[in-house]
FINULUM-700365 format. One record per atom (N, C-alpha, C, O): residue number from 0; residue in one letter; chain; x, y, z. Coordinates in steps of 0.2 Angstrom, whole numbers, plus 5000, padded with zeros to 4 digits. Atoms other than C-alpha are relative to their C-alpha. Layout:
N
num: NUM&residuo: A&cadena: A&x: X&y: Y&z: Z
...
//
This chain:
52
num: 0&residuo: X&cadena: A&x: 5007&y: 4998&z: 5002
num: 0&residuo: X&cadena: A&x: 5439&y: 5650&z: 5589
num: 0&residuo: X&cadena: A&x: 5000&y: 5001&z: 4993
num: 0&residuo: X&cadena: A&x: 5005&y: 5003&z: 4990
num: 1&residuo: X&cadena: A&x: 5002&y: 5001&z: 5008
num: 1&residuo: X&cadena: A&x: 5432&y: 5651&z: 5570
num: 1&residuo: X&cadena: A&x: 5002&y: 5006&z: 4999
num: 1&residuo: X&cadena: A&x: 5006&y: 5008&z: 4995
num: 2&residuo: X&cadena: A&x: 5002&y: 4991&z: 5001
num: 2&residuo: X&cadena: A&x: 5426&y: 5669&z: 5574
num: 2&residuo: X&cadena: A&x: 5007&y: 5003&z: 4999
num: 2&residuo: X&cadena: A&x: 5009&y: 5005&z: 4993
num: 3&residuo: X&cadena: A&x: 4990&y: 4996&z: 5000
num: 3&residuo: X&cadena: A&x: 5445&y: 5675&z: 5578
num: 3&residuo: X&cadena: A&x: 5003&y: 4998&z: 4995
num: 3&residuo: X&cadena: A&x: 5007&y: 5002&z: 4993
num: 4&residuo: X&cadena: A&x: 4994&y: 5002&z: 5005
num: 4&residuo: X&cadena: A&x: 5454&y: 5666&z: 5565
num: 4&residuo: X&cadena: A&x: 4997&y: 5000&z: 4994
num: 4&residuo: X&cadena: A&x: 5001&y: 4998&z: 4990
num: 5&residuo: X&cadena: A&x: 5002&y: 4997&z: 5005
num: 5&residuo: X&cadena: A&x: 5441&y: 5673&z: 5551
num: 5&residuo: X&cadena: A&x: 4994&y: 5003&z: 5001
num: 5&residuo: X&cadena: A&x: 4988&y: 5002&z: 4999
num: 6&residuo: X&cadena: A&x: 5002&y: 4992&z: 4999
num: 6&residuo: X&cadena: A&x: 5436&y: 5691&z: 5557
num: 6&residuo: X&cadena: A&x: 4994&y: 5001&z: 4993
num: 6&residuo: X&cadena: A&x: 4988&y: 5002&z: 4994
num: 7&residuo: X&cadena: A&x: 5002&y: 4997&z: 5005
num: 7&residuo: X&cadena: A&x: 5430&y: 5693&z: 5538
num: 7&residuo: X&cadena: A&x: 4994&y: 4995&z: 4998
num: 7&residuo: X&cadena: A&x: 4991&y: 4995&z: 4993
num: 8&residuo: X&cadena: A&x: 5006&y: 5004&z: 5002
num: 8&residuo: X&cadena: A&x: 5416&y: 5679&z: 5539
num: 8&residuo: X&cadena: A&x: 4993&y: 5001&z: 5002
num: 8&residuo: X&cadena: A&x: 4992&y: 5004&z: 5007
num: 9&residuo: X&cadena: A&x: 5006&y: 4998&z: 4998
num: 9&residuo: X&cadena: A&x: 5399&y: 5681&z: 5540
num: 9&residuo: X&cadena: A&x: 4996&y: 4994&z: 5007
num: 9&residuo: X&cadena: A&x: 4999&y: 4989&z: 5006
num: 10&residuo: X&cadena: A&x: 5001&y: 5002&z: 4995
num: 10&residuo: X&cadena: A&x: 5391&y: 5674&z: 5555
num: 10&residuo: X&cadena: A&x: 4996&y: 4993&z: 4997
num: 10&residuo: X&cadena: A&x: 4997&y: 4987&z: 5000
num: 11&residuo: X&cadena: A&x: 5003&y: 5007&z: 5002
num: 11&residuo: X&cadena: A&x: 5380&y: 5660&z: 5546
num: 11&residuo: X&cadena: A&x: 5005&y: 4996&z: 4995
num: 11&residuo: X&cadena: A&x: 5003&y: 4992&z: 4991
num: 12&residuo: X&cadena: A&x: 4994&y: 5005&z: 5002
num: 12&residuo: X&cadena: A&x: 5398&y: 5654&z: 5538
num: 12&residuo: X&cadena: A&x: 5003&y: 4998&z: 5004
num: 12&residuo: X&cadena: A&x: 5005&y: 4993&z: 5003
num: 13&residuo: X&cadena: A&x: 4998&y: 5004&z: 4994
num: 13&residuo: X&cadena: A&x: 5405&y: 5653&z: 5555
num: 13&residuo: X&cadena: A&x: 5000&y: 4995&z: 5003
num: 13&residuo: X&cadena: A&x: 5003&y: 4991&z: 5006
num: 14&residuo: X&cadena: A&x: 5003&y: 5005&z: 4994
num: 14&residuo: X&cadena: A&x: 5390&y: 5644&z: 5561
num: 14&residuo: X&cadena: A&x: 5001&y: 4992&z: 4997
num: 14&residuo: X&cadena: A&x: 5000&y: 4987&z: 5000
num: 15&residuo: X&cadena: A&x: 4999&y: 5005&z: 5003
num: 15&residuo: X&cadena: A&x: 5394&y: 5632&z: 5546
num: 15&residuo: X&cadena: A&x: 5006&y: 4996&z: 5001
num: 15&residuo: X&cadena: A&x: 5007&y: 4990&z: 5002
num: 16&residuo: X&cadena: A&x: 4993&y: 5003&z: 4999
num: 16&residuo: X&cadena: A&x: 5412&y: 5630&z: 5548
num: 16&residuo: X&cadena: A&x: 5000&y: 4999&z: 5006
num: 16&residuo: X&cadena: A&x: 5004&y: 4994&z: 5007
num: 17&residuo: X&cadena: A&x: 4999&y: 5004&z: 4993
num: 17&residuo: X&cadena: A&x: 5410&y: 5626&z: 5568
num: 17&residuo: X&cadena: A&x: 4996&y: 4994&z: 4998
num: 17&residuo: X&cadena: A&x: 4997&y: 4989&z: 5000
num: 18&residuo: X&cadena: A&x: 5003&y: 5006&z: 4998
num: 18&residuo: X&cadena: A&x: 5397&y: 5613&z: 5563
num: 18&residuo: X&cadena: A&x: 5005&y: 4992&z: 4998
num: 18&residuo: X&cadena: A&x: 5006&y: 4986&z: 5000
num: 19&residuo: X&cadena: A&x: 4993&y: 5005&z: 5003
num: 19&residuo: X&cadena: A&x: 5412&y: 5606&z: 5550
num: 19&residuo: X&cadena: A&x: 5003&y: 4996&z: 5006
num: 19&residuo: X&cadena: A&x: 5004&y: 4990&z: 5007
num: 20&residuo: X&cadena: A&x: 4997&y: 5002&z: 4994
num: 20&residuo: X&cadena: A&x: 5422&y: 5606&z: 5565
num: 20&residuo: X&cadena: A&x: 4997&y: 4994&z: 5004
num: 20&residuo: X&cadena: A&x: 5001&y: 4989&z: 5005
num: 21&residuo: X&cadena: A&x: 5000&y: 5003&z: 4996
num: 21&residuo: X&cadena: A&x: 5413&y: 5597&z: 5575
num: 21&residuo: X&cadena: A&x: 4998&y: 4992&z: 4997
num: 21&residuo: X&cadena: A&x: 5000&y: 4987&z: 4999
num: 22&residuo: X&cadena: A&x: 5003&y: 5010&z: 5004
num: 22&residuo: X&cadena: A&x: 5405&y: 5582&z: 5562
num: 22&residuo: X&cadena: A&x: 5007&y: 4997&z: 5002
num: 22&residuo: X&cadena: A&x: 5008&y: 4993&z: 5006
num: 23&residuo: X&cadena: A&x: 4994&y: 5003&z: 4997
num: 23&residuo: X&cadena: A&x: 5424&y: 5581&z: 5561
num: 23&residuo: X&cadena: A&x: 5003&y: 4997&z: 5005
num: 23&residuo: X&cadena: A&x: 5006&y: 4992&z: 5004
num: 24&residuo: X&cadena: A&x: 4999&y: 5003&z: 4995
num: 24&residuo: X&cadena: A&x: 5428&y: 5579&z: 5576
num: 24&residuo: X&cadena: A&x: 4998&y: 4993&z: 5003
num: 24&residuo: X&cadena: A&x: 5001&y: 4988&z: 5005
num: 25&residuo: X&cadena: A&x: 5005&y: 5005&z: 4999
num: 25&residuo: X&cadena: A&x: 5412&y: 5566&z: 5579
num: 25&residuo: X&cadena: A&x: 5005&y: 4997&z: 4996
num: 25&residuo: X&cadena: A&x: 5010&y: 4997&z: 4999
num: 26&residuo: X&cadena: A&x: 4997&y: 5004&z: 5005
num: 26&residuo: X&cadena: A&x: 5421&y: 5557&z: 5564
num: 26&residuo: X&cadena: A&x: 5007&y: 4997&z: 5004
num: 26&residuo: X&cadena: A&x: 5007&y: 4992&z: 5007
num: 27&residuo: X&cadena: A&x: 4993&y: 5002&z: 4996
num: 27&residuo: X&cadena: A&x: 5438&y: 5556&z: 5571
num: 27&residuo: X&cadena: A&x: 4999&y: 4994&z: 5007
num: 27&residuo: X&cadena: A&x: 5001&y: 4988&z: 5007
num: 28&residuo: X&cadena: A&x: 5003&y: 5002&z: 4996
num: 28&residuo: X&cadena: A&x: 5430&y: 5551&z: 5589
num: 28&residuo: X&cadena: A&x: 5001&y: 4993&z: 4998
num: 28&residuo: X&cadena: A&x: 5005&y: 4989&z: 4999
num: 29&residuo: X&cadena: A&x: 5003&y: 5005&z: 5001
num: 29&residuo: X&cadena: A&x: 5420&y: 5537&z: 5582
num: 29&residuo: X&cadena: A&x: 5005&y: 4994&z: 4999
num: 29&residuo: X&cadena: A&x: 5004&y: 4988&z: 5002
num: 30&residuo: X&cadena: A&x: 4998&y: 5005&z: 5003
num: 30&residuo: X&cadena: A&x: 5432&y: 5528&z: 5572
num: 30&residuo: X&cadena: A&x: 5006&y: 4999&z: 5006
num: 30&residuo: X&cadena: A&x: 5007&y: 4993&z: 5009
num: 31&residuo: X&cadena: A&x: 4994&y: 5001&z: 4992
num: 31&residuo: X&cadena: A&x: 5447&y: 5531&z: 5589
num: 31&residuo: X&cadena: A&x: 4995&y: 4994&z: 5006
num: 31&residuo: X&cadena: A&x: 4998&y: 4990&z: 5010
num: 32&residuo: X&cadena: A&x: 5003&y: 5004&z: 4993
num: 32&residuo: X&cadena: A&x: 5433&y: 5523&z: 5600
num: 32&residuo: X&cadena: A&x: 4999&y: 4992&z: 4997
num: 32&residuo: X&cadena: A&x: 4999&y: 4986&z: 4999
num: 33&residuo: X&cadena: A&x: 4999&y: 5009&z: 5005
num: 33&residuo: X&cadena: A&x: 5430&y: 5508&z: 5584
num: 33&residuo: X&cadena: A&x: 5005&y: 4995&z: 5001
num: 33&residuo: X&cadena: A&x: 5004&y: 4989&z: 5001
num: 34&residuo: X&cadena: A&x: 4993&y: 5005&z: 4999
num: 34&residuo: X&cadena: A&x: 5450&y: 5504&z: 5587
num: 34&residuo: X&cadena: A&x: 4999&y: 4997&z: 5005
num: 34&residuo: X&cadena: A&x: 5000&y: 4992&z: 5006
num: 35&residuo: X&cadena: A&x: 4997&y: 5003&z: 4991
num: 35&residuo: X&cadena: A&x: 5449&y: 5503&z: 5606
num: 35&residuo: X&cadena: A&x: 4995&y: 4995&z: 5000
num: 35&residuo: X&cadena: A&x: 4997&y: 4991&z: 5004
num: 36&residuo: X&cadena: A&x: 5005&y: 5003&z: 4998
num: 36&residuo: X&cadena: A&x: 5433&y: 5493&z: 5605
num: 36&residuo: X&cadena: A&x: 5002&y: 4993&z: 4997
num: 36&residuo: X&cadena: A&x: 5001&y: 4987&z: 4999
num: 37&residuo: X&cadena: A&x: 4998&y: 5007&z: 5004
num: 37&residuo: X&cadena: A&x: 5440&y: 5480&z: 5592
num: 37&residuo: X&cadena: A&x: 5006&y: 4998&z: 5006
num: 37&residuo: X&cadena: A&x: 5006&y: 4992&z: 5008
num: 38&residuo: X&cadena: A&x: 4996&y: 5000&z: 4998
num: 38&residuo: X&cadena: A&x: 5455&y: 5481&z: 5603
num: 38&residuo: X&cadena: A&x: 4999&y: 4994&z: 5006
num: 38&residuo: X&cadena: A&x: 5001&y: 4988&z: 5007
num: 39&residuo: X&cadena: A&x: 5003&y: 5003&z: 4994
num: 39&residuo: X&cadena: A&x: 5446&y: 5477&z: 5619
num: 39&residuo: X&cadena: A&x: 4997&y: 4992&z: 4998
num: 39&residuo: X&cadena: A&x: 4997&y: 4987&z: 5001
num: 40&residuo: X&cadena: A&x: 5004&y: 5007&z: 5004
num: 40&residuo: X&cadena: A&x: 5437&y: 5463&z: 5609
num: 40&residuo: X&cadena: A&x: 5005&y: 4993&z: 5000
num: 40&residuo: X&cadena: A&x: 5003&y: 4987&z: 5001
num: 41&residuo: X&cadena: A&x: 4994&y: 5006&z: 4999
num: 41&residuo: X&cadena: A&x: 5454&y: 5454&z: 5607
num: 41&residuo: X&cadena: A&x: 5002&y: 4998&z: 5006
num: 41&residuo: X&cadena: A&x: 5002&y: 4993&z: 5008
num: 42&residuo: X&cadena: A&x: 4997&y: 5004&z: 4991
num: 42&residuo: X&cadena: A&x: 5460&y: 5452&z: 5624
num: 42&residuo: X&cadena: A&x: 4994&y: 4999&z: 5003
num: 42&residuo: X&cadena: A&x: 4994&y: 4994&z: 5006
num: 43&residuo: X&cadena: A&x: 5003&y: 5007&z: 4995
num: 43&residuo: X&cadena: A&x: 5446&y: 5447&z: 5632
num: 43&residuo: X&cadena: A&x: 4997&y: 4995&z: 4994
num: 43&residuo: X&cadena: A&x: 4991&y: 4994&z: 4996
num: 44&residuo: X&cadena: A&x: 4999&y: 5006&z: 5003
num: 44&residuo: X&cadena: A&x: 5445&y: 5433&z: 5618
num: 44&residuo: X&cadena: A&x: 5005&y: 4997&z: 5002
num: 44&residuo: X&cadena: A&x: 5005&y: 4991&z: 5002
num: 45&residuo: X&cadena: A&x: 4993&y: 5005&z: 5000
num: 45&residuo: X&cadena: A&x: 5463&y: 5429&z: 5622
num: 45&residuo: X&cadena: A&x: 4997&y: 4998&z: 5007
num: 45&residuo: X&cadena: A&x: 4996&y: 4992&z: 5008
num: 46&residuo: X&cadena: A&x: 5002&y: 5003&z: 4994
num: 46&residuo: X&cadena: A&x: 5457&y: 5430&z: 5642
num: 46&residuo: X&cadena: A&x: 4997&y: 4993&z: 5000
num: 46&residuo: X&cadena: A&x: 5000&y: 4988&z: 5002
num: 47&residuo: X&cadena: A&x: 5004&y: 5004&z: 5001
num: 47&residuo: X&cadena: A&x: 5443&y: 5420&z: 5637
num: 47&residuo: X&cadena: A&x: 5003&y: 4993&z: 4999
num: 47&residuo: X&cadena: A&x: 5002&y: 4988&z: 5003
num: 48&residuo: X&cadena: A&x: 4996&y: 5006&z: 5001
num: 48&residuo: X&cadena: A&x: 5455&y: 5406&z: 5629
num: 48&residuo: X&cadena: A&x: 5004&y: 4997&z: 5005
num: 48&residuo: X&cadena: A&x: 5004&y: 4991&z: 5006
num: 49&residuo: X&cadena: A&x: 4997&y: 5000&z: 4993
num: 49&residuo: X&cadena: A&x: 5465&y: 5407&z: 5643
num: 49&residuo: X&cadena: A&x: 4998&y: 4995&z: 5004
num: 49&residuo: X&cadena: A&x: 5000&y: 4990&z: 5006
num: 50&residuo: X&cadena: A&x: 5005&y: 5005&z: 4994
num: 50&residuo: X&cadena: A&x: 5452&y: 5403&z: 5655
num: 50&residuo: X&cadena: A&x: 4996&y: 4994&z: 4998
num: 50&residuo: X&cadena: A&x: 4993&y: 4991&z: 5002
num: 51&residuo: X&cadena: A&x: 5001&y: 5008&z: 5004
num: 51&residuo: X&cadena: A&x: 5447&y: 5387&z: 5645
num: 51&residuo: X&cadena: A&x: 5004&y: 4994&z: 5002
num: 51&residuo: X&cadena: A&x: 5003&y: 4989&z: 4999
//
């Protein structure tokens, strides 16, 4: 938690650094689900070939 690991912040600095957190997180997310999707994109191209 933000709260607990900086006691000395004011509350609409909290509410600023959880929202950092979370773009963060969205960011991370996005780009992790971009790999698998490209991922996923490769093998059924290969299936695809396959099946040909």
């Amino acid at each position: 938690m933000i709260a607990s690991s900086a006691p000395q912040k004011k509350s609409g600095e909290i509410s600023v650094l959880a929202c950092l957190n979370i773009a963060d997180e969205l960011y991370r997310l996005k780009a992790k689900n971009k790999k698998a999707k490209e991922r996923v994109e490769k093998v059924i191209k290969r299936i695809e070939k396959e099946i040909k």
